[in-house]
N, C-alpha and C positions, 0 to 999 in steps of 0.2 A: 400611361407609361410609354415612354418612345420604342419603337421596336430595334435588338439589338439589331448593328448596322451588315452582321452577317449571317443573319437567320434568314437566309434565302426561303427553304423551305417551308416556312412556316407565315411569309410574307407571300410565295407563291398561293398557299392555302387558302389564307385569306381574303388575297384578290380575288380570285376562282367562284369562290362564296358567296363572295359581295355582287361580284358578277353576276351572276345567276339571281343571287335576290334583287337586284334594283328592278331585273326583266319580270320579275315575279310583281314588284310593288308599282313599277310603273303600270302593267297591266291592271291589279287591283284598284288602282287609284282612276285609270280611263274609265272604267265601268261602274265604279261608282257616280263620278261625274254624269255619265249619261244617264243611270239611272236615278242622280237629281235632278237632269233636267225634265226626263221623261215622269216623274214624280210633277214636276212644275206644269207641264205640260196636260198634263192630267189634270190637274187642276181648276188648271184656266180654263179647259174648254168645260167641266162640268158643273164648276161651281161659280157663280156668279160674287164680284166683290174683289180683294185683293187676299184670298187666302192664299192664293198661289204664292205668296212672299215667305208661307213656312218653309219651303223648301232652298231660299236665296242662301241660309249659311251654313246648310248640307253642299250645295255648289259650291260656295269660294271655298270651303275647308278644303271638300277633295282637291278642288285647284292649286288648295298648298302642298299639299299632299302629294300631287303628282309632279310637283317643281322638286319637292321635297324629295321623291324617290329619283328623278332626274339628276344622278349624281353628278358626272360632267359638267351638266350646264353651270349646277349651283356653282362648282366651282369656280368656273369660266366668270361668272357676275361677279363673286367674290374679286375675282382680279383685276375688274375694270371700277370696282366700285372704290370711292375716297375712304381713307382710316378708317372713320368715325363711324359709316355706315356698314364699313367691313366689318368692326368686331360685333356690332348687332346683326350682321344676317350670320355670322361663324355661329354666335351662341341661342339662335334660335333657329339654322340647317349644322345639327351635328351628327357622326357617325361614330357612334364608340364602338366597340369589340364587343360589347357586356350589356345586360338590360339596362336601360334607364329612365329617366326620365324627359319622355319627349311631347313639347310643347308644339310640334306641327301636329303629334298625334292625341293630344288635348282640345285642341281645337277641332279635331276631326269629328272627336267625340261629342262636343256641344253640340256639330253643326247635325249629327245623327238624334242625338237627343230633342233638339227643337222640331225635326222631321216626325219624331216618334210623338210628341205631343200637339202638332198638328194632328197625324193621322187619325192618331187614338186619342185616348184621355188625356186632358180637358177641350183639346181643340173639337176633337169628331169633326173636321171639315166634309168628310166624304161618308158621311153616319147618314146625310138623306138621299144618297145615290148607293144602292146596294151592290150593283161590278163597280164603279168607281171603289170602293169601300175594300173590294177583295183587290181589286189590283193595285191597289195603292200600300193597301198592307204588304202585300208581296214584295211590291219593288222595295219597301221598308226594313222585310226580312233580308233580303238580298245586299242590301248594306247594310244591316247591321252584322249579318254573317261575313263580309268582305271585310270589314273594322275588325273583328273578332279577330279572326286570321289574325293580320297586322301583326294582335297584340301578342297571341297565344303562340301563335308559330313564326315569330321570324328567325333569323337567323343569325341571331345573337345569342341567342338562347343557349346553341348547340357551338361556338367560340372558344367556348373554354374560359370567358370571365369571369370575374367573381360577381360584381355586381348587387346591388342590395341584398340581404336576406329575404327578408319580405316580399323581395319579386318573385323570385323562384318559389316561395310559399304557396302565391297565389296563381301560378302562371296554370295549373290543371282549373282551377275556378272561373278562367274568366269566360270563357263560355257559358255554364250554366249558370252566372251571374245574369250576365246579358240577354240568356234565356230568357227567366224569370222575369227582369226588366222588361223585358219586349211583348210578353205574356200581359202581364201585368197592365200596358199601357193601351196595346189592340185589343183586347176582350172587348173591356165596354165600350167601343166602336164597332163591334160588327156586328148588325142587324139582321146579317142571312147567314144558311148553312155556309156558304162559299167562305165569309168574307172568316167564321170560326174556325176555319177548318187552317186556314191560313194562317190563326191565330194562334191553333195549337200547335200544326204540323211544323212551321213554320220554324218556331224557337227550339222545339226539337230537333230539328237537324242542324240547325245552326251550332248547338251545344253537341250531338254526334262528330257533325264535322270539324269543331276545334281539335277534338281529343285525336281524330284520324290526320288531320294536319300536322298538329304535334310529331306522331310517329312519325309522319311521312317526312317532314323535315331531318328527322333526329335517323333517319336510314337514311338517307342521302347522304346526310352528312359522313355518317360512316361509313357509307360506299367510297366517298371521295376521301377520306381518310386511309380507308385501305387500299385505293388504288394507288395514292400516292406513296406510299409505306413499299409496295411491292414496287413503283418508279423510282424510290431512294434506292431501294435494294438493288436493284438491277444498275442503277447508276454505279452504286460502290462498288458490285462486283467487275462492272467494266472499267472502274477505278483499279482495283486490285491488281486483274491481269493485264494491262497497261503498264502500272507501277512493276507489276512482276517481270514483265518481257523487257522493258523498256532500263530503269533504273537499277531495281534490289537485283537481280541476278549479277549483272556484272558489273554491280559497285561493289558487293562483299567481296566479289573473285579477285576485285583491285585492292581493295582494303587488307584483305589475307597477307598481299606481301608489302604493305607499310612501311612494316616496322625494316626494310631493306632503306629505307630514306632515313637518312641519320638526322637532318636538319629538320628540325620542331615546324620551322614557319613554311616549310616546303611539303613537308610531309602533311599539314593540316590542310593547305593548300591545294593537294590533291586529293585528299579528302570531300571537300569540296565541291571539288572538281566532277567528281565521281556523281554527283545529283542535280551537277548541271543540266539544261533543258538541252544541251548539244546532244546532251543521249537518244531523247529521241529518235531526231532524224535517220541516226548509225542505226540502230535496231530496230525500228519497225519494218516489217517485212513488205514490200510493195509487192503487188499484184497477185496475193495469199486469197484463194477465192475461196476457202474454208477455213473456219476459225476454231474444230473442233480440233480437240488434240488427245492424243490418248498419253500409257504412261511412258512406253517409249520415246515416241516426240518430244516432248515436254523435257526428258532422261537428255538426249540427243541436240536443244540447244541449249539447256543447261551447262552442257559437258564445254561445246564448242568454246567456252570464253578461257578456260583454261585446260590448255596442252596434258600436262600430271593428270588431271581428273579426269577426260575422256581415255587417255592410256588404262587408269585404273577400274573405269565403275562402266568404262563403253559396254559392256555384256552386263548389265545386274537386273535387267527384267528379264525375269520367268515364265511368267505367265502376262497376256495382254489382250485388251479387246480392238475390235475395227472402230477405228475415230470415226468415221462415215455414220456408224450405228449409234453414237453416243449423243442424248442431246446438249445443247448447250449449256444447260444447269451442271449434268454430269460432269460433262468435259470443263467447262470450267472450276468444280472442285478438284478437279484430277489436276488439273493444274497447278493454281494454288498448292493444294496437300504435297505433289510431289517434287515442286519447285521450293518448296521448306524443308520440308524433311531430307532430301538428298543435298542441298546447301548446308544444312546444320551437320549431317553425317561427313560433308568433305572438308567443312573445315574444322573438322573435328579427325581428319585423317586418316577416317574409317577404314579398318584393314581388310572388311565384309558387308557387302549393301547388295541384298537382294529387294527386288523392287515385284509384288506381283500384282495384275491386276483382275479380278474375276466378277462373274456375271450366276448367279443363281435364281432360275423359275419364278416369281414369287405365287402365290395360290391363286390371284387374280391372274386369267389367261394373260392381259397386255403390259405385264408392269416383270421388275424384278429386281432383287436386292443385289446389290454393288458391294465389292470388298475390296480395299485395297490393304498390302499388305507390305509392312517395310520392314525388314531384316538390317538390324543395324550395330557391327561392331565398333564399335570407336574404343573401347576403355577406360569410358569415361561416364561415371554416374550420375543420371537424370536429375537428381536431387530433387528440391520443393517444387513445383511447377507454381511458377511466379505467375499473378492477372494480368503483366503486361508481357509475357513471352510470347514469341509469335508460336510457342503450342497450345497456348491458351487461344489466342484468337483465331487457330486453327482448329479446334474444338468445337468454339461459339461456333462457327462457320459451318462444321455440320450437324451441329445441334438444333442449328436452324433452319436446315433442310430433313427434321424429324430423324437426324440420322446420329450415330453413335461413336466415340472415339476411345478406346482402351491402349496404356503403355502396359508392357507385359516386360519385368525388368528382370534378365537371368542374376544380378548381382556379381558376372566375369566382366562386367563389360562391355554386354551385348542385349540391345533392346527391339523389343517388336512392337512395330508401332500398327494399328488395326481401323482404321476407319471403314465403316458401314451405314450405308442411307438407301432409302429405295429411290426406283426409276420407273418413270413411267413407260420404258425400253426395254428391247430385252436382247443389249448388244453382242454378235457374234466374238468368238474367242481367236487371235492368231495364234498362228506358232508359235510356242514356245522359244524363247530365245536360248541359248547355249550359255552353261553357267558358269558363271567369273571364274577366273584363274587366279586370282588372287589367292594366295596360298590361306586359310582362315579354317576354322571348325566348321563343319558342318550344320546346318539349321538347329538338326536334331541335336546337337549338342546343348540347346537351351533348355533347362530344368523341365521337364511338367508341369512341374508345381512351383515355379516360379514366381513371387510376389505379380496382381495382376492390377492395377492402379486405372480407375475409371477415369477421365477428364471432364468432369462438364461444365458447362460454360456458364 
């Protein structure tokens, strides 16, 4: 199936994967090879005749083998080669996503199999040399345990394809399949303690070491899955406040007065306008050597885009911490959170917006729990909270930093909005700012017992 054309991430994965496994197969397939020819080697100097020829299609296999994990190259031949011998080298060097069925590593196998019965049973080529007999089974075990691998642990396994049924049935087997086989064929070849010992120990760890392969594969993988999960994340979130600093602040503050353009195609027109990539350049802050913000800052170039709104909400933090202390997790939801929530309170023409922000000990001496706290009258009721609201996706947001989002709705008109998550900080507190003039009720004038509506994502 072709991969969609903008699944970057999952393309980037991929790569990554394959990268790592061809330096994995290309090394297994080198060492196989030497260890056919030192098998050949072996041979010929001990045993007189041409047995040494059991070992020639343990050789060329690996040598497909290792062309075969040479991904590049194959490619590179593929391009210079005519039609006709292109679609045969494509359909006998493939790389699927998924198990399957592969004919270089069919061939591997015969060229392992004709080695195993040279060694052992029925050849015993090296049954009348007792070290020839042990070292030869060795170097025997030594690729057959390198073939195993291949089959048991690559890395298609852990992909994500569907792939036969049957493969996956079998893929914990093929180790002490190969065992047993390997067992089976060196016994009745070995004449001394040495050459037995080889014969037992040998297929047992071949079959330990598939099963420890496996895992080891299947943890990598997931290492590399979760690191990149937390490089998406960190991506999006540098997405976010980018999009926040850059566009949604002061396209909404433009948007707000629209509806003053009477003409439809002009008025859409700056609409438009408003998400132009010209934004950029005007709001990004050059030579900002700190990129932490607390909820003040954040308050303070929010306000800046419109004149009425810094008039009205310029005093609505109470309570604040030092941006210095805050890390960049924090201070990035503090962003985010407060560049929504006081955007939705102004243009909703909030007659009261208290903004606070606090820092509580948590039990562990280096960490502490965060609360931010929005006072919000507008007059206007919350109603359903929709999945595509930006307070739903402000929710997910700290739901996924373990953290917690509650609306507390007096039913006058006036909502408390609460977000809480911990820190691994434990940011100091500024002064208190001086509180709004804006003539409105009092905090405490919100119920107690006010309906308290959890958000989660």
């Amino acid at each position: 199936m072709p991969q969609p054309q903008w699944n970057f991430d999952e393309q980037l994965r991929r790569g990554a994967l394959w990268r790592n496994a061809d330096q994995v197969l290309i090394t297994r397939a080198m060492t196989r090879s030497a260890l056919a020819m030192g098998w050949i080697t072996l041979v010929a100097l001990t045993i007189p005749g041409y047995a040494w020829v059991g070992g020639i299609p343990m050789l060329l296999s690996s040598g497909v083998s290792l062309l075969h994990a040479s991904h590049t190259l194959v490619v590179r031949i593929e391009e210079w080669l005519p039609r006709a011998p292109r679609r045969l080298f494509e359909r006998l060097f493939i790389y699927p996503d998924e198990p399957h069925t592969n004919w270089v590593g069919i061939a591997e196998i015969a060229g392992a199999v004709c080695l195993l019965l040279a060694t052992g049973w029925p050849g015993r080529f090296l049954a009348a040399d007792p070290a020839a007999a042990a070292v030869g089974s060795g170097i025997t075990v030594l690729i057959i345990g390198s073939i195993i691998a291949n089959l048991s642990a690559h890395v298609v396994w852990e992909l994500g394809g569907s792939g036969p049924a049957w493969m996956h049935r079998v893929r914990l087997y093929i180790g002490p399949i190969g065992a047993v086989a390997g067992f089976a064929l060196l016994w009745p070849a070995s004449p001394t303690t040495p050459a037995r010992f080889v014969a037992v120990f040998g297929p047992v760890m071949v079959m330990a070491g598939s099963w420890r392969l496996i895992a080891q594969v299947a943890a990598q993988v997931k290492g590399f899955n979760l690191a990149m999960e937390q490089a998406t994340e960190q991506a999006h979130r540098i997405d976010s406040l980018l999009v926040h600093s850059t566009l949604k602040n002061p396209s909404r503050a433009i948007i707000d007065e629209l509806e003053l353009i009477s003409h439809p195609s002009l008025r859409a027109g700056v609409r438009r306008l408003c998400y132009s990539i010209s934004g950029f350049g005007q709001s990004l802050a050059p030579g900002r050597m700190r990129d932490q913000w607390n909820a003040g800052e954040v308050l303070q170039a929010l306000l800046s885009f419109n004149p009425d709104w810094s008039e009205r909400y310029k005093a609505s933090v109470t309570h604040d911490l030092k941006p210095e202390d805050l890390t960049r997790r924090d201070a990035g939801i503090v962003f985010v959170a407060v560049s929504d929530l006081v955007t939705n309170a102004a243009l909703k023409s909030a007659t009261q917006l208290e903004i606070a922000l606090t820092s509580t000990r948590a039990a562990a001496a280096d960490g502490s729990t965060l609360k931010l706290r929005v006072l919000c009258r507008c007059g206007h009721p919350i109603g359903q909270v929709e999945s595509t609201s930006s307070l739903m996706r402000l929710a997910r947001l700290v739901h996924a930093e373990n953290g917690r989002m509650t609306i507390q709705d007096a039913r006058d008109g006036s909502h408390v909005f609460e977000l809480t998550w911990p820190s691994s900080s434990q940011p100091r507190a500024v002064p208190a700012a001086a509180p709004s003039a804006v003539p409105a009720a009092a905090p405490s004038a919100v119920p107690a017992a006010a309906p308290k509506e959890t958000v989660d994502a």
